[in-house]
C-alpha positions in Angstrom: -53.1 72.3 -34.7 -51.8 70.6 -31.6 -48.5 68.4 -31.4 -49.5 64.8 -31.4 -47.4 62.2 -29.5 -45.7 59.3 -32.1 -44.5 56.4 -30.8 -42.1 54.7 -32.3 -38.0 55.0 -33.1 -36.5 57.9 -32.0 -39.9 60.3 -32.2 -41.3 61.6 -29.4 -43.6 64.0 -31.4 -45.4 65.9 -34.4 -47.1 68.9 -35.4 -48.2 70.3 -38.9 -49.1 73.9 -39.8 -51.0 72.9 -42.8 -51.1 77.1 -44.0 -47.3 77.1 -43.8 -46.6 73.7 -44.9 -44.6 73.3 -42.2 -43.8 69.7 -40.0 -42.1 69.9 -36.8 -41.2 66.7 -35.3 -39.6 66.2 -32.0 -37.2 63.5 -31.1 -36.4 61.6 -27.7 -33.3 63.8 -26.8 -35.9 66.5 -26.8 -34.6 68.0 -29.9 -37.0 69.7 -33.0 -36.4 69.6 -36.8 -38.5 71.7 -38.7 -39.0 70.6 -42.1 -40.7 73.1 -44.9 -42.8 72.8 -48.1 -44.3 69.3 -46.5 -47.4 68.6 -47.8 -50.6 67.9 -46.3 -50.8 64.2 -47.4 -47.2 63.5 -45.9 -48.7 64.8 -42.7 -51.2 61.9 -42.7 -49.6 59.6 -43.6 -47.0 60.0 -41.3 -49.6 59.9 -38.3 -51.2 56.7 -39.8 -48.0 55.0 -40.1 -47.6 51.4 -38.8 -43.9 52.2 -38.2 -43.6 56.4 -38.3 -40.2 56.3 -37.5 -39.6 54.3 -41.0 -41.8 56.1 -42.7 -40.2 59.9 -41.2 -36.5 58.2 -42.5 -37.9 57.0 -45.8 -40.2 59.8 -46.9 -38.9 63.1 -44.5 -35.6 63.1 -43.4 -34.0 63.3 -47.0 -36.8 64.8 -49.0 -37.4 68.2 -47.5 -35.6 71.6 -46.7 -34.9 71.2 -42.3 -33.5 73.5 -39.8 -33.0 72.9 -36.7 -35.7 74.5 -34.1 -34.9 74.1 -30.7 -33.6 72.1 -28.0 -34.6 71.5 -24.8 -33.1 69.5 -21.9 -35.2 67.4 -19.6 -35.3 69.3 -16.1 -36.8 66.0 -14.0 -33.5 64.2 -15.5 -31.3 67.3 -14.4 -32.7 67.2 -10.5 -32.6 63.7 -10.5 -28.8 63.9 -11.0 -28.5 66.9 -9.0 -30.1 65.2 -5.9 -27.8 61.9 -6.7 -24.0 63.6 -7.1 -25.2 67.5 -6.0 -25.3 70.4 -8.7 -22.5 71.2 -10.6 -19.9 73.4 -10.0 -20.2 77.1 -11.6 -17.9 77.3 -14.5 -13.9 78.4 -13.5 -14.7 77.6 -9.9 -12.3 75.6 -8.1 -14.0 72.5 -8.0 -14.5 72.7 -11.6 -11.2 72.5 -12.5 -9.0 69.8 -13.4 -6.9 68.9 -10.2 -4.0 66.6 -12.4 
């Protein structure tokens, strides 16, 4: 099943493996929760929310088992502030360090 965009809160997006019980949901920082044992039901209800970012801190974020599945950082942000100040400085180069 494909990851469906959610509008709303802090969500960015959804999917559900319905054989695995398994709802991923995305947030605006670009980071995934993985939540397990959700059942199908929640799933739809979640989608056909008025306000899913209610409904995900009412009925998901306390109820089920989470880890968290990945994060990812927003390259287009990255080179936008790389074009504005330059890229930063390698790690223990001079420029890097703290000049007191």
């Amino acid at each position: 099943m494909e990851r469906k965009r959610i509008s709303g809160g802090r969500l960015r997006s959804a999917h559900y493996d319905e054989h695995a019980g398994v709802l991923e949901i995305e947030f605006l920082d670009y980071s995934v929760k993985r939540f397990q044992s959700v059942q199908v039901e929640v799933w739809r209800r979640l989608l056909a929310a008025p306000n899913p970012a209610t409904f995900y801190e009412d009925r998901i974020e306390e109820e089920y088992p989470v880890e968290v599945a990945s994060h990812r950082t927003d390259e287009t942000a990255r080179s936008q502030l790389d074009s504005l100040f330059g890229p930063a400085p390698a790690p223990g180069s001079a420029d890097s360090t703290d000049r007191g």
